[in-house]
Structures are given as C-alpha cells and as structure tokens.
Steps between C-alpha positions, in 0.01 A plus 500: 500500500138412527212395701227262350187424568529083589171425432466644138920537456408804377776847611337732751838704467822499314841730604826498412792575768851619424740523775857410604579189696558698811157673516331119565308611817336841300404275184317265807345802649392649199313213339376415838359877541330450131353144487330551865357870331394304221329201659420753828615343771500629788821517694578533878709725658762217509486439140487791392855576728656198378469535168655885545800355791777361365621204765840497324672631198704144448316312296673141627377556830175595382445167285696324786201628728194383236666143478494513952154672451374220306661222722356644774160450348558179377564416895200671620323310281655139484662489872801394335826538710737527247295809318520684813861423541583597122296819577719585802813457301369684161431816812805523606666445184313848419634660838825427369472666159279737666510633896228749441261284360193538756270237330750236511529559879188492557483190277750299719290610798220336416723206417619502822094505651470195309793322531396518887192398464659135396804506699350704791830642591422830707744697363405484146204832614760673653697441157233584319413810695855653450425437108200681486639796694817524273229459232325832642804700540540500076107524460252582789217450265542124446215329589659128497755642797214660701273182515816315627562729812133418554560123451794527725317683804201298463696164513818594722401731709183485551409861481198526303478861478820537320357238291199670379667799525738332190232352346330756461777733326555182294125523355541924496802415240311216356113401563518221324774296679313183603734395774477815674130522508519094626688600784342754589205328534647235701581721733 
C-alpha cells in the first residue's frame, strides 16, 4: 500500500500488509492507525473507537451497510426518493444478515426521520426512536443513535431538556457531528 503526495505524486509512505481474508476489519484498522500517524491527524474520541469497534464480524452485512451508508448520502444530498428508499431496504437487508448490527439501526432510524419529514406520517419518530434504542442496547457509545433520541424529543415530544440532554451526549461521543450542534442551537 501507499500514500502519495498528489501534488508532486511523489510516496510519503509505502507498507506492505499480509493477512487472511477473515482479518479484513484489523488490516482497515491498522492502515488507518498508520496513515493518520503518518500524515498526523488528529482523531476524535469517535474515530478513534470506531476504527478499534468492530460493528459486525460478517462481512456481507458490513458491505451491505456501506452501499445503505452511501444511499443515504446520496439522499441527503440530492432529495431523491428512491435513494432514501434503496437505503431503507439495503438497512434492513443488513438486520437480516446481521441482528446485532447497531450502526445499521441507527442507520434506518435516521431513514425513518427523513422519510417523515416528506411523508409526515407521525409514527415514523416513534419508529425511529425504537431503532435508535435497539441501536443503544448493542453500543451505548453510538453517537448517530444518541442525536436521534434528541431529534425525537425535540420534534415529538416536545421536551427540550431531554433534547439537549441527547444532544449533548451526542457531541461528548462526537464534537464534530454537525446535526447535533444545529439542533442544539435551534433550540
């Protein structure tokens, strides 16, 4: 593997990796762990615990959850319907291959916040609020499903210190979440 400089496309550093198939998630963590040292970056809390937590040890669900990951953004960014909609059906496509996989509840949670947002259907928050607390029973550090609780007693139930109190655990776990620190100010 190596990193290059892009302006010069010159190497700043060069390793080579040996491992079996099944030890995908310590080859990611490892390189991660030396390009960031090499380039110093500094990582969060967050990052740093991602990059060390394994969401799950099947690597379908785990691709099956990038492809929903990257619908999802393709929806926050284009408003179209039908990314959203793959994205829901890519997260549950993961549950099924994978019941324990926090992140991918957490992911159809926040599908759920925005599919209500453009069918305004009520019970969507209370859908997504069951999501993100299955989410927290398999990891209570996971930012995405604390900023959800907060989105869900901000906008449902109108109980703005819950809200902030989420929020605010949200931004503990990870200060840089945008949407959490947006809220929070709207409040």
């Amino acid at each position: 593997m190596q990193l290059l400089n892009a302006l010069e496309n010159t190497p700043i550093w060069t390793e080579s990796f040996e491992y079996t198939y099944e030890d995908q998630f310590k080859i990611i963590r490892e390189i991660t762990e030396k390009v960031t040292g090499e380039i110093n970056i500094n990582i969060t809390d967050q990052m740093d615990r991602d990059s060390r937590t394994v969401s799950t040890y099947n690597i379908m669900a785990y691709d099956l959850f990038l492809q929903a990951r990257d619908k999802h953004e393709r929806y926050e960014n284009e408003r179209d319907l039908k990314d959203l909609n793959d994205a829901v059906h890519l997260y549950q496509e993961v549950l099924r291959r994978d019941s324990m996989f926090a992140r991918a509840y957490s992911g159809l949670a926040l599908a759920c916040i925005h599919k209500q947002r453009t069918n305004n259907e009520a019970n969507l928050l209370d859908s997504a609020y069951t999501l993100a607390n299955i989410a927290l029973q398999f990891d209570d550090q996971l930012d995405e499903a604390h900023y959800i609780r907060g989105f869900y007693f901000a906008q449902s139930q109108m109980n703005y210190e819950m809200a902030l109190s989420e929020f605010d655990r949200t931004l503990t776990l990870n200060p840089n979440y945008i949407e959490a620190n947006k809220r929070k100010a709207w409040i």
